[in-house]
Residue, then its C-alpha position, 0 to 999 in steps of 0.5 A: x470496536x477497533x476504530x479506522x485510525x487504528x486499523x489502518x497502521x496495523x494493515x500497513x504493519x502487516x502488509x511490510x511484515x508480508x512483503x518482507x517474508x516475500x522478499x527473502x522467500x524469493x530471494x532464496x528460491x528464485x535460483x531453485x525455481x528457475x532450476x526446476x522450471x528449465x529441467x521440469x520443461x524438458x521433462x514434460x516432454x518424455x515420452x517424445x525425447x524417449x522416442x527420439x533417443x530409442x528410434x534405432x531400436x524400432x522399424x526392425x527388419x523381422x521376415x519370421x516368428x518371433x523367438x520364445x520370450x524365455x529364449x530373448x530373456x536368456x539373451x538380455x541375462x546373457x549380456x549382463x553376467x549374474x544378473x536375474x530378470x526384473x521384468x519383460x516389457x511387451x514390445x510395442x510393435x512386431x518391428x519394436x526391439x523387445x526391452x528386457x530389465x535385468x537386475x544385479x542387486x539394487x541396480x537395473x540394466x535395460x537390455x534391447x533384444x531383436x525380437x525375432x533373433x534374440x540378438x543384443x541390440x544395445x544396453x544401458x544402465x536405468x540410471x544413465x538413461x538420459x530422463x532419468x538424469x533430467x529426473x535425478x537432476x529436477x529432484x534431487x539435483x544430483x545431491x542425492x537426500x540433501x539436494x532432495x532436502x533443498x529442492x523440497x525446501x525450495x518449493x516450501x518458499x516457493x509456496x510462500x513467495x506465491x501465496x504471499x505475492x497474491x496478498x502483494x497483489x491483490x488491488x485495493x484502489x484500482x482504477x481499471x484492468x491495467x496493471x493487474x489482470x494486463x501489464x501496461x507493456x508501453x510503460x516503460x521503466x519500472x512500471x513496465x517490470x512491475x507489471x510483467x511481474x504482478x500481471x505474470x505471478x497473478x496468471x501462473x501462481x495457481x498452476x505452479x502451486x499445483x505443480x509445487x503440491x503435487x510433486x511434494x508426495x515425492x520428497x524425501x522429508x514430506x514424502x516421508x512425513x505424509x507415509x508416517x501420516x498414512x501407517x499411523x492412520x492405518x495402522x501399518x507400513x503403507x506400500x505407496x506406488x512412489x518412492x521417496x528416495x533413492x534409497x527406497x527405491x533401491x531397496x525396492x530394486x533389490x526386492x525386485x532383482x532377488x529370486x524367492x526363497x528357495x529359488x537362489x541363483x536360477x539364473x545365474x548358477x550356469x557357468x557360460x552364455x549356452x548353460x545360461x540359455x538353458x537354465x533360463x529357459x527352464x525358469x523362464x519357461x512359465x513367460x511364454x504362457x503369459x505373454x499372449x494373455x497380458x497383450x491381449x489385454x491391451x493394457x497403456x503401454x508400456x507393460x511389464x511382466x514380473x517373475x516370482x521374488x522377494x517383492x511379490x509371491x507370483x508373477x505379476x504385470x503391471x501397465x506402467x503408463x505415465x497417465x497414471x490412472x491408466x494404470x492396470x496391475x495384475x496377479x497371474x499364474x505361471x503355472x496355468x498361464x491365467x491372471x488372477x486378480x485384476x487391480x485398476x486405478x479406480x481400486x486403489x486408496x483414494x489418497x493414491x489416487x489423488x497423489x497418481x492424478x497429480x503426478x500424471x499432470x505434474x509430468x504433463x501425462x494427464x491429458x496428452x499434448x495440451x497438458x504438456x503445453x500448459x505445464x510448458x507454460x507455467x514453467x515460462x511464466x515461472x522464469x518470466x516471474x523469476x526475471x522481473x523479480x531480480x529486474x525489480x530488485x536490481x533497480x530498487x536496491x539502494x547501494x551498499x545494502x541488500x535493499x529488504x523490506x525495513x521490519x514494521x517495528x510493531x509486534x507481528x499480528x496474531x492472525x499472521x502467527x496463525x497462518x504462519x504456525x498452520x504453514x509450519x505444520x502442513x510443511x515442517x521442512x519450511x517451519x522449521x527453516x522459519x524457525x531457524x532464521x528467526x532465531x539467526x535474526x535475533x541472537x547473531x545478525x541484529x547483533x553485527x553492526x554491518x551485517x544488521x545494516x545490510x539486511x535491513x535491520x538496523x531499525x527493528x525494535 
């Protein structure tokens, strides 16, 4: 039996090893998290900003029946030359401007229609709607797969920095609630830093590692790695209801955006805007028979209607609800004006499920209002905690070095190798970052003298 002389330098061993791997998580990440935590705030609130920004398309004034859907399509293609419909979007209201996608290649144009004159209101392109910049710049930060690679990296470290933080934490001598459950605000000084750091990161870290998990299905690297998982499970290439990367979802967009085989060109073989009526009525045609079933069905807004293409066989709709287990999709047939099949949340893959529940609260969608406050919250918390741990540095960090954690200079405990190889193959991205500054460690910085003495490796062995 190990004896307590014994125990006690290799927890202490362990505990330096810990709180370094905590320091340089943070150190890389901090500026990534308060990235994420200032875009993902204003991004919870979608719904109300969306509202704000199209009120000009709602309260119309409407004194008559509303024109044929097939004629306000023919509008929204007319206003974008050689462009094919991506889907209709059933208006909210009877006053609400009818929102027309429309396609060309792999992009989308949103396209505001009056519901009664067919007149344009207004377009604009999906990708210079104001969330969807919010969206590119919390994922991908405007860098396209390499600014997705650093955020997915960052919220890997991130996950270190707060897992190895509670460790941090956790009180092993404590007398009272002071410092660990509440910060001792009149302290002042550096007790008064540490706590708000300790007392913040302890009330916040289970819902940032919530929302650190649920937005890693999204990732170009893990995001793909999870979908290799599923196709090896099943057997096949899996259609997820998220993408990936941009690429993926242009590829989806063009799929979308190009009529089936045979059909080439229906809307866009007429040579003027009255031509184009024409034959976009008569392709369209089928719409008209569809829009009073679909609405009837009063299905979460909003609702699309998507006609025949590369993508799916028939025409189809789909609730397309932030709150993703309100999602509804539908096969329906043009022809008859009926739907065929029905498919709810609760009928999707089990591991579908668990990933849309968990973007709907990531986004604040989950719950209404009081969602949108706690995710407001965390991403609070999460700057407070990004605050106090650069405070914190600042004071300690002695003059001339980076202010690192020293090295243990004993061997690396086998338990703490075992979570680190289980935290590499849960998310290779991080493993092999670790791997790759371990090897920077030993065969390049302990070998410059100044560089070593920055760092803090100056005494490892």
């Amino acid at each position: 039996m190990e004896s307590r002389a014994s125990a006690t330098p290799r927890r202490a061993a362990a505990h330096r090893t810990i709180w370094r791997w905590h320091f340089y998580a943070g150190l890389f990440c901090l500026p990534f998290v308060l990235w994420l935590a200032a875009t993902g705030a204003i991004y919870l609130f979608k719904p109300q900003i969306e509202a704000r920004l199209e009120r000009g398309y709602e309260n119309l004034a409407v004194d008559g029946a509303p024109a044929a859907p097939r004629e306000q399509v023919a509008a929204a293609l007319a206003a974008v030359p050689d462009a094919t419909l991506n889907a209709y979007e059933l208006p909210r209201t009877p006053q609400s401007a009818v929102r027309v996608l429309v396609g060309r290649g792999s992009e989308l144009t949103r396209v505001y229609v009056h519901p009664q004159t067919a007149q344009v209101l207004g377009a604009i392109r999906e990708e210079d709607r104001f969330m969807r910049q919010v969206f590119r710049l919390h994922g991908e930060l405007m860098l396209g797969p390499r600014g997705s690679w650093l955020v997915e990296l960052a919220a890997c470290w991130a996950i270190v920095m707060l897992a190895t933080g509670l460790y941090l934490w956790w009180p092993r001598a404590a007398r009272g609630l002071a410092g660990i459950v509440y910060p001792r605000l009149g302290a002042g000084g550096r007790t008064f830093w540490r706590d708000l750091h300790a007392v913040t990161g302890l009330w916040v870290s289970a819902f940032a590692l919530f929302l650190l998990l649920s937005g890693l299905p999204w990732a170009n690297f893990w995001g793909g790695y999870l979908k290799a998982l599923r196709a090896l499970g099943d057997g096949a290439v899996v259609e997820q209801d998220w993408t990936t990367s941009r690429a993926e979802e242009r590829a989806r967009n063009l799929a979308a955006n190009t009529p089936p085989a045979g059909h080439e060109g229906h809307a866009m073989a007429a040579s003027g805007p009255q031509a184009l009526q024409g034959t976009a009525g008569a392709a369209y045609a089928e719409l008209d028979r569809l829009v009073a079933p679909v609405a009837s069905l009063r299905l979460a807004p909003p609702v699309l209607i998507a006609p025949p293409s590369r993508a799916a066989a028939s025409w189809t709709a789909r609730s397309d609800a932030a709150n993703r287990p309100q999602r509804v999709n539908l096969t329906l047939d043009g022809e008859r004006g009926t739907i065929v099949r029905r498919v709810d949340f609760h009928e999707r893959p089990l591991l579908d499920r668990i990933v849309g529940t968990g973007v709907a609260a990531h986004e604040g969608q989950l719950f209404g209002w009081p969602n949108q406050l706690l995710g407001l919250l965390t991403a609070l918390g999460l700057a407070m905690l990004s605050v106090s741990a650069a405070t914190l540095w600042w004071q300690r960090r002695p003059a001339g070095v980076l202010g690192a954690p020293p090295p243990s200079g004993t061997r690396v405990a086998p338990g703490l190798i075992a979570l680190a190889l289980i935290f590499a193959l849960l998310f290779p991205l991080l493993g092999a970052s670790m791997l790759a500054v371990r090897l920077l460690e030993a065969l390049l910085l302990r070998r410059l003298g100044a560089t070593r003495r920055f760092l803090g490796l100056a005494d490892a062995r």
